[in-house]
C-alpha positions as CSV (number, residue, x, y, z in Angstrom):
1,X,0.0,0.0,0.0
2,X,3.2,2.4,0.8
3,X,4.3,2.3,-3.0
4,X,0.5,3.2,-3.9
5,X,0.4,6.3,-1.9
6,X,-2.3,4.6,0.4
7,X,-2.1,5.7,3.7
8,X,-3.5,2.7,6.5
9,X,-4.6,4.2,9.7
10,X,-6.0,1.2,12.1
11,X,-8.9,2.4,14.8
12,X,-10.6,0.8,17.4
13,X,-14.0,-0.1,17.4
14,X,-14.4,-2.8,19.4
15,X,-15.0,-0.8,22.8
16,X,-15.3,2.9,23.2
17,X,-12.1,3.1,24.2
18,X,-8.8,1.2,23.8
19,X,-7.8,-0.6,26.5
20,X,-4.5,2.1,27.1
21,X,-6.7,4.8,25.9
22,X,-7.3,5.5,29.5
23,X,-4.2,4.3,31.3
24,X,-3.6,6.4,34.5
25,X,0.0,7.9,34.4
26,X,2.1,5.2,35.8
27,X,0.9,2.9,33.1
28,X,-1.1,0.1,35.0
29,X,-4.3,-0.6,34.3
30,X,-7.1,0.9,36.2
31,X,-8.1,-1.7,39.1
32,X,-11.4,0.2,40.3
33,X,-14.2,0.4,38.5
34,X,-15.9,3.7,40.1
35,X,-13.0,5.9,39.4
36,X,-12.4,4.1,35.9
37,X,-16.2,5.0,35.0
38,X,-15.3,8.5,36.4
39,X,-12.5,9.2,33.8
40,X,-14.4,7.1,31.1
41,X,-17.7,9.6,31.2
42,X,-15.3,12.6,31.7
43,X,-13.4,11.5,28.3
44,X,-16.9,10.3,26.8
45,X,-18.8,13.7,27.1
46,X,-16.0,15.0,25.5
47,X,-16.3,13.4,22.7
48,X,-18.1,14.7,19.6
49,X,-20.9,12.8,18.1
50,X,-20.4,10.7,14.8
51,X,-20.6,13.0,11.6
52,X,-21.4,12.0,8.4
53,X,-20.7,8.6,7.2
54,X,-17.0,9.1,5.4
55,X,-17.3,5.8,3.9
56,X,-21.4,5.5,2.8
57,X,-19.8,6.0,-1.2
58,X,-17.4,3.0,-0.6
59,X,-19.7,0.4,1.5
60,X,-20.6,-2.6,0.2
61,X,-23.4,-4.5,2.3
62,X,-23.8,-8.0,3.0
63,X,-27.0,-9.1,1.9
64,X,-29.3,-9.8,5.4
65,X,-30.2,-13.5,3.8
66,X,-26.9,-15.1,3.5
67,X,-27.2,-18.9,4.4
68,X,-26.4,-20.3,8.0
69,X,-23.2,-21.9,8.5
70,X,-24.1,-25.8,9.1
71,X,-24.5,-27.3,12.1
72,X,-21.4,-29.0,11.8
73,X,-19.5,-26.2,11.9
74,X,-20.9,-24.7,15.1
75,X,-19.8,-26.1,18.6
76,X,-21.6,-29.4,19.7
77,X,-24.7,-28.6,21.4
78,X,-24.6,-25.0,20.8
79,X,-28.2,-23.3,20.2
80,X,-27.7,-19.7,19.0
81,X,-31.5,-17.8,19.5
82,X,-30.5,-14.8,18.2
83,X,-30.1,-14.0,14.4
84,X,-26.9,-12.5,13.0
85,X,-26.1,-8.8,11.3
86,X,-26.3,-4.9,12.1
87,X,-30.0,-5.3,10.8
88,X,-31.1,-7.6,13.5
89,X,-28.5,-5.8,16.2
90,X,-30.5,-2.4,16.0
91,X,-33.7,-4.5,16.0
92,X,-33.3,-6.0,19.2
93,X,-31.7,-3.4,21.0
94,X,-34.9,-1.1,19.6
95,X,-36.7,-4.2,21.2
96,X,-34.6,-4.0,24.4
97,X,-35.8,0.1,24.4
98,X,-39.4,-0.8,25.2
99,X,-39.1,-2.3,28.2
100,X,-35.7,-0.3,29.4
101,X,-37.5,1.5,31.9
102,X,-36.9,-1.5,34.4
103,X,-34.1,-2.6,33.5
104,X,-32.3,-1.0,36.6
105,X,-34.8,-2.5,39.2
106,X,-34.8,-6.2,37.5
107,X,-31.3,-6.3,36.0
108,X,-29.8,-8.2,39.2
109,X,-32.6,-11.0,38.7
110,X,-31.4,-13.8,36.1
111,X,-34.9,-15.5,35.8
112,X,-36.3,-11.9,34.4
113,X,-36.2,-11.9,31.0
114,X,-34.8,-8.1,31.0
115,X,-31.5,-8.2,29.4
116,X,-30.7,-6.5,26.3
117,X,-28.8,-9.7,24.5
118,X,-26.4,-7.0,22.6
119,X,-23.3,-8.7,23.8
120,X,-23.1,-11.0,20.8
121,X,-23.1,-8.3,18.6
122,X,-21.1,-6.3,20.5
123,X,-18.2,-8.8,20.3
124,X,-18.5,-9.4,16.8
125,X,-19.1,-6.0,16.1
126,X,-22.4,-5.9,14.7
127,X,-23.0,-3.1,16.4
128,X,-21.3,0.0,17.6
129,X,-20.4,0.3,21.3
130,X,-20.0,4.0,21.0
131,X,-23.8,4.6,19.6
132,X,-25.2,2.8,22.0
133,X,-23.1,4.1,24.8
134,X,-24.5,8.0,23.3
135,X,-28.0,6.5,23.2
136,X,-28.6,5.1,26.5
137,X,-26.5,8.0,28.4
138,X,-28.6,10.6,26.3
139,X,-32.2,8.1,27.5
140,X,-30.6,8.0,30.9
141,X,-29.9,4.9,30.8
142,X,-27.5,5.0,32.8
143,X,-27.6,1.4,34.8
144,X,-27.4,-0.2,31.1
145,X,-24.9,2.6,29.7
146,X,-22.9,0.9,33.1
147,X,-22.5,-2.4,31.1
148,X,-20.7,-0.5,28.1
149,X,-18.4,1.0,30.5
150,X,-17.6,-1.8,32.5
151,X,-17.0,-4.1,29.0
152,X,-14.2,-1.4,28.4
153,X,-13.1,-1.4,32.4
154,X,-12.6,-5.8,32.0
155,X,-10.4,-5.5,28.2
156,X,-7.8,-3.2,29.4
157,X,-7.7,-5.2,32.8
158,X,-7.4,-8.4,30.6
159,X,-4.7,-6.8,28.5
160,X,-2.6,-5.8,32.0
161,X,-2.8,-9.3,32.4
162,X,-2.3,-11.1,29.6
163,X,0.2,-13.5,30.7
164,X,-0.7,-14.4,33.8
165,X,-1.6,-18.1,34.0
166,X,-4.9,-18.8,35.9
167,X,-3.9,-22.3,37.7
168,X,-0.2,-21.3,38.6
169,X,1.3,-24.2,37.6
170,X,-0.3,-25.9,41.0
171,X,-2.2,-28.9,39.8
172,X,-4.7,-28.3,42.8
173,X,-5.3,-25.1,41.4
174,X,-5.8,-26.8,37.6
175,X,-8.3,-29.2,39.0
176,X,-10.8,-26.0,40.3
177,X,-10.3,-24.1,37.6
178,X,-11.1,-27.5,35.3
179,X,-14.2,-28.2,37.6
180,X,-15.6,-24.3,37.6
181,X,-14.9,-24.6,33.4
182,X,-17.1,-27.6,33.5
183,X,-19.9,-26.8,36.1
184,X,-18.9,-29.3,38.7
185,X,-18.0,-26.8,41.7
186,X,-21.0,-28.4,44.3
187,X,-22.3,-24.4,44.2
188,X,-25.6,-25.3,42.5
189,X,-26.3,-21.7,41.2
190,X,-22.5,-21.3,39.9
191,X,-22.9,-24.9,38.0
192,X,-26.4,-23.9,36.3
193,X,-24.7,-20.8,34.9
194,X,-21.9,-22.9,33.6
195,X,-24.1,-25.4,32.2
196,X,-25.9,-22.3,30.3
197,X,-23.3,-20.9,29.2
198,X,-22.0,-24.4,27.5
199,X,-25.4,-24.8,25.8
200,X,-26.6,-21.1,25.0
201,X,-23.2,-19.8,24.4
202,X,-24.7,-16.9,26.4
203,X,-25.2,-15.6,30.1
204,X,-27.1,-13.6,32.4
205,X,-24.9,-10.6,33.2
206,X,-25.3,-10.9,36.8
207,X,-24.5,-14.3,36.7
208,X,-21.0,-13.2,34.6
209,X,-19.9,-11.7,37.4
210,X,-21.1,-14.2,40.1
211,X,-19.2,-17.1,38.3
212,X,-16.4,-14.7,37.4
213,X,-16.0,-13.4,40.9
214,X,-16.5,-17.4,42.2
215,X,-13.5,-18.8,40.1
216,X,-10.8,-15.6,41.7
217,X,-11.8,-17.2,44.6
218,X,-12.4,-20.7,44.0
């Protein structure tokens, strides 16, 4: 591309903000989340909103009816409920929008069917984090607009720690993290939301940081 004259410039979308974007000073990650959240709405509102699509003259769209994979190349006993593409991302979270109201009173409570199931397309990037971080700040939604921000808090924590291996090289420590992988800890609510993870490929968000929280401890 140099000998062509094309310039490559590589941007993040995956999260609002890369995960050194927000780095305090002495180059570690951010360990608390309230003060994190604090710098991330500071450098947020400061932040101009999207202009004019740059690229709408260049875009070419997948069609919305391209053909499943088949089932043999999805994971064994993996039901996905939720169709694919930035057409049925904005539908659902529309969806989601309707009953948002209560989402910060019933978002603790896994058997509530309150959730707004963005964080497939979020991680595949169906979607854009930074629209619907605008979106539901500008609503107020500001328990839900928590999620985006804590997604962003989690990555650069992850990148900080990278390397580190979770079972220490201690085979005790192997076997717990083997049995919490496979939902065979004895803690009955932490093994159901293993087992639903393994067969929905998806999971409450309270119960993400139950089981996460469970296995630091384990």
């Amino acid at each position: 591309m140099d000998k062509h004259g094309i310039a490559l410039t590589f941007v993040n979308d995956r999260s609002v903000f890369g995960k050194t974007d927000l780095t305090p000073d002495n180059g570690t990650a951010h360990t608390d989340f309230n003060r994190y959240r604090e710098v991330w709405l500071d450098r947020f509102s400061k932040q101009p909103p999207a202009g004019s699509d740059l690229f709408a003259a260049y875009r070419q769209p997948f069609p919305e009816n391209l053909p499943a994979p088949p089932p043999a190349a999805l994971s064994d006993g993996i039901f996905l409920p939720q169709n694919g593409g930035e057409t049925a991302a904005w539908r659902q979270w529309r969806r989601f929008l309707e009953q948002a109201a209560s989402y910060s009173v019933l978002k603790d409570f896994p058997s509530r069917k309150n959730t707004s199931l963005m964080g497939a397309y979020l991680s595949v990037g169906c979607i854009s984090p930074r629209l619907l971080a605008r979106e539901s700040l500008e609503r107020r939604l500001n328990a839900w607009a928590d999620n985006i921000i804590r997604r962003d808090f989690f990555l650069q924590l992850a990148l900080q720690h990278a390397d580190d291996d979770p079972s220490d090289g201690n085979p005790e420590h192997t076997l717990r993290l083997t049995l919490w992988q496979q939902g065979r800890t004895g803690i009955p609510i932490i093994d159901a939301a293993m087992r639903c993870l393994h067969k929905t490929g998806s999971l409450h968000p309270a119960l993400r940081r139950l089981s996460a929280d469970f296995s630091a401890t384990f």
